[in-house]
C-alpha positions in Angstrom: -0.7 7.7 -36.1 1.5 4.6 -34.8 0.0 2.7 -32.1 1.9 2.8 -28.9 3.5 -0.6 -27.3 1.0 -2.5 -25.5 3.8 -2.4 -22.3 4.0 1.6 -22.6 0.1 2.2 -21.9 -1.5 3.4 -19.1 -4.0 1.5 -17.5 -6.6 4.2 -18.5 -5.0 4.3 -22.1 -5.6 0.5 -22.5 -9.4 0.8 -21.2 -9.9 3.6 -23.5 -8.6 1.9 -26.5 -10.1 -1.5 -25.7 -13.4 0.3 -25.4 -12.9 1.9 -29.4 -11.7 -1.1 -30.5 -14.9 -3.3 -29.1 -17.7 -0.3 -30.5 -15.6 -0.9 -33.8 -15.7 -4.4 -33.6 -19.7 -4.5 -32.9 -20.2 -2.3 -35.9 -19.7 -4.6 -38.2 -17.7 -3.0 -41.6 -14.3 -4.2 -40.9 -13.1 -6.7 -43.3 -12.2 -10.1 -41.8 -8.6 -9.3 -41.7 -9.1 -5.9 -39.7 -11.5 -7.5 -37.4 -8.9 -9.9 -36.5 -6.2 -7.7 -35.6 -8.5 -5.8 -33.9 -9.4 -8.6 -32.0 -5.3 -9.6 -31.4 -4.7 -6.1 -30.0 -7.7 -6.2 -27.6 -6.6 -9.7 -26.7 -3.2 -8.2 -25.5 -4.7 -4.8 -23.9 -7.1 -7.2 -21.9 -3.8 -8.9 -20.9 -1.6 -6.0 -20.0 -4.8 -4.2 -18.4 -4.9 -7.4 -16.0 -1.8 -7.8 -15.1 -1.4 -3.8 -14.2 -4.7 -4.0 -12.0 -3.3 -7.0 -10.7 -0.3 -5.7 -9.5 -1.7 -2.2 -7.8 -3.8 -4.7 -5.7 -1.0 -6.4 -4.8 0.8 -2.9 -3.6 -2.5 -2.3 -1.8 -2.2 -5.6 -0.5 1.2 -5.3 1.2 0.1 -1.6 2.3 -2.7 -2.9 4.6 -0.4 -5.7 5.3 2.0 -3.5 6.8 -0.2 -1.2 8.8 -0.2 1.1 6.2 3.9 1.9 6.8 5.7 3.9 3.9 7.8 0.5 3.6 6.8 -1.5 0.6 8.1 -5.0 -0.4 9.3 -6.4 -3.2 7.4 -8.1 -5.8 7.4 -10.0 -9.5 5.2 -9.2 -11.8 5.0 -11.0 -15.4 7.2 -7.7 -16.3 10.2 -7.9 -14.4 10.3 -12.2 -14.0 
């Protein structure tokens, strides 16, 4: 099965697959090359995970800001800039 675009996880899809990916890692009978890619694909989930987490505090953020109006501002993520 063809693993989805980093960008077109969920945040609870990324989690998920980070955690298989680190119990693989720990188990010790990938060859170096698998490990590695394994390891460049959990480098990037970590990434996108951040920045998604990053940005729902950030609509929490201007919620509370705003007295907790339906009115939300605009903001750049790493996405859209």
């Amino acid at each position: 099965m063809a693993k989805k675009k980093l960008e077109n996880l969920s945040f609870e899809e990324s989690l998920t697959e980070l955690d298989q990916i680190v119990q693989n890692l720990e188990q010790g009978e990938l060859s170096l090359e698998e490990s590695m890619a394994l390891f460049e694909r959990g480098l990037g989930l970590s990434k996108v995970s951040q920045e998604k987490l990053q940005a729902a505090e950030q609509k929490v953020q201007i919620l509370l800001d705003n007295n907790g109006q339906a009115q939300l501002s605009t903001f750049k993520t790493s996405e859209s800039e």
